[in-house]
N, C-alpha and C positions, 0 to 999 in steps of 0.2 A: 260853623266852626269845624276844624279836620276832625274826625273820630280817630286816624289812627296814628297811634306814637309807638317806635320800638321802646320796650320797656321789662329789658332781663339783661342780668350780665351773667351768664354761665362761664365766662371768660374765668371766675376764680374756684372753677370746681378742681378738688384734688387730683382727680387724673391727668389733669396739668402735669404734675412733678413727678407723676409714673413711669409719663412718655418723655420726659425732656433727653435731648441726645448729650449725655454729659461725657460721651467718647469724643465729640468737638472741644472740650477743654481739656487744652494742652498745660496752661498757665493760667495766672490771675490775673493776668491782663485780657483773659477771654471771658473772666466772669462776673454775671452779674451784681454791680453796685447800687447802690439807694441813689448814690449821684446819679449814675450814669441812665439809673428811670427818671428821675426827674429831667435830667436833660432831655429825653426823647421826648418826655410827655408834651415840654416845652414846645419841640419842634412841633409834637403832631397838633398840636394849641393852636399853631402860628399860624399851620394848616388850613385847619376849620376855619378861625377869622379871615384868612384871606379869602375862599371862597363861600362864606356867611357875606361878608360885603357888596360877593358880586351878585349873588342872588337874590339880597335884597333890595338892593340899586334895582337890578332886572328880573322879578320874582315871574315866574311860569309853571306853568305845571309840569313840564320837562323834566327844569328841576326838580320840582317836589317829588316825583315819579323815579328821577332817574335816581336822587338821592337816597332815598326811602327806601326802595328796590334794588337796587345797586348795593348798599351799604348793609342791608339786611344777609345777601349772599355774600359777601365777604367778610363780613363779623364770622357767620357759622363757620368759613373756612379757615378762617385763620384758630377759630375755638378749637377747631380739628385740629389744626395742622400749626401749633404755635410756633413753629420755624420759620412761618412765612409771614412773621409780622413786621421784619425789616422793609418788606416791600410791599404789605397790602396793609400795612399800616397807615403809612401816608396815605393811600388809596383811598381807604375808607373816613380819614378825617376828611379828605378833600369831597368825598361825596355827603358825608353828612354835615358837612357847610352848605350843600347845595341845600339840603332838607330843611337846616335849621332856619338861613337867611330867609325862603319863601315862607316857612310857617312863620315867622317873625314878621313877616309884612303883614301876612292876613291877621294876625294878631293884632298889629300895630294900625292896622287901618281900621277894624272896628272898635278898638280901644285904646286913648289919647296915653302915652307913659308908660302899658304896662310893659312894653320889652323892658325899659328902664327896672323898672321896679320888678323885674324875673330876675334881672342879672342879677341886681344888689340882693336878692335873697338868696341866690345859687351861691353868690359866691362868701355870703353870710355864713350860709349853712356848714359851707367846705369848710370855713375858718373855725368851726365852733365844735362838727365834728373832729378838726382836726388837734385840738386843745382838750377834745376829750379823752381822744386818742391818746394823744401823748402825756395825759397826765394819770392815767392807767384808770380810771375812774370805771370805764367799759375794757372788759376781758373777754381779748378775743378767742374762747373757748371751741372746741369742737362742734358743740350741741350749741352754741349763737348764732355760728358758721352755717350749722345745717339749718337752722329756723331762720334766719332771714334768705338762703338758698332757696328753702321749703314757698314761702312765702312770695319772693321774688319771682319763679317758676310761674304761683298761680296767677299772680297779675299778667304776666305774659301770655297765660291760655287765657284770661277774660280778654285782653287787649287783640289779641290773634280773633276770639270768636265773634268779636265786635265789629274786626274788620269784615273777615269775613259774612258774616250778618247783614253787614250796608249791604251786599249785594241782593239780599232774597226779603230785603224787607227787617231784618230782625235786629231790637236793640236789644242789648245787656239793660235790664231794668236798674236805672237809678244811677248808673254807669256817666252819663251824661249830663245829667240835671243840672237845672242850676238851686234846689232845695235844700235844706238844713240834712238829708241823708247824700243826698251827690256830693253837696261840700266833703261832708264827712266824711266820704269813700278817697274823695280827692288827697283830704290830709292824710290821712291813712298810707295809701300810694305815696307820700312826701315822704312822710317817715320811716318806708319801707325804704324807698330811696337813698333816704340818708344816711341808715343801716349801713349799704352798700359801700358808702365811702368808707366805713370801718374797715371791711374788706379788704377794699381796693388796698389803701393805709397800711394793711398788715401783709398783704399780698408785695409792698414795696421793700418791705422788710425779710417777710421769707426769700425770695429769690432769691436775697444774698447771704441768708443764714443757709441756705441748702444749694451754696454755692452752682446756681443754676445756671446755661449757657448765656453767651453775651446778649442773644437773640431775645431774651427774655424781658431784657428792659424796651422796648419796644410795647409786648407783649403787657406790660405791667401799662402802660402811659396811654395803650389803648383801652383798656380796663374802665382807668377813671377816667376816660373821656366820653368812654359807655355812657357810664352813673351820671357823670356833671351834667351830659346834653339831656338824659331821661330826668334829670331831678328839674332843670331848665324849662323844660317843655311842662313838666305836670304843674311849677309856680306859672305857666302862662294860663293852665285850664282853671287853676283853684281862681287865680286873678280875677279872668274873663266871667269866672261864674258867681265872684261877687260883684262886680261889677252890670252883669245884667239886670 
């Protein structure tokens, strides 16, 4: 099975709204709406499915590579540089469909259904976080914001040290398992995950409470396409690891 998934969205840290260039808003027709992220996200959705398809029709390592690697240096640059998410937006949904369609095959060929049954829990989870969201039950507080940040980071330094590791021999102990603590780490990561949709969800809402540039809703749609494909991938490892 792959050992390595991207698995951080620093995409909603504050210095976001430090740097935003809000000398480009001239009007309110330049600024960002909750529509107008939804619409983007749509597009960069539409993205990912079309080349999720092609590479799982023709899954290679190319892909997985190009995807993975490709998509990992243009997440950080656009995290730097959120004005260039009009254009490395698409960019990056289109290469992390290259990522996603080939882990989904090798998924899908050692185990009968589970892509099936990844989707329907990803997109369970989006619907449940998103009813939690909106029914105020979880406040999106300062000190939340930082502890699933906090959190989120450290999955990224084990996943980062795991990859790096395959290469000299070295695993993250228990990281991998398919045991009563592997599982558990795995859920764990779920529900760090799902945190994240909070986030994202409230990150939809800021942009246009602090009237942020139009470029922003881009910037928001890549966000939670971060979390959906990271939350995606970790129901194929919890899956795959009951299933062994």
């Amino acid at each position: 099975m792959p050992r390595f998934t991207k698995s951080n969205n620093p995409l909603l840290r504050d210095k976001t709204f430090e740097t935003l260039d809000r000398e480009l808003i001239v009007d309110a027709s330049q600024q960002s709406t909750v529509a107008g992220a939804v619409n983007k996200t749509l597009i960069l959705f539409g993205i990912l499915l079309g080349t999720t398809l092609l590479s799982y029709q023709m899954p290679s390592n190319a892909f997985l590579y190009t995807g993975a690697i490709g998509g990992l240096v243009v997440f950080f640059i656009v995290m730097f540089k959120p004005h260039t998410a009009p254009i490395l937006g698409p960019v990056y949904a289109g290469l992390e469909g290259l990522f996603v369609g080939t882990i989904s095959f090798i998924y899908a060929s050692a185990f009968e259904g589970i892509v099936f049954q990844a989707i329907l829990l990803t997109f369970g989870t989006l619907l449940s976080m998103l009813v939690l969201y909106k029914s105020g039950l979880i406040k999106i507080t300062e000190k939340f914001r930082s502890i699933v940040m906090m959190a989120t980071g450290a999955i990224f330094l084990v996943y980062i040290a795991s990859f790096l590791g395959s290469f000299i021999g070295f695993n993250v102990p228990f990281l991998h398992d398919s045991g009563p603590i592997g599982i558990g780490i795995s859920v764990v990561i779920i529900g760090v995950a799902a945190l994240n949709l909070l986030l994202d969800f409230d990150l939809f809402e800021r942009v246009e409470k602090e009237q942020a540039p139009k470029y922003m809703e881009w910037f928001c749609g890549m966000a939670l396409m971060v979390t959906l494909v990271w939350l995606y991938i970790e129901f194929l490892r919890l899956l795959s690891k009951l299933k062994e």
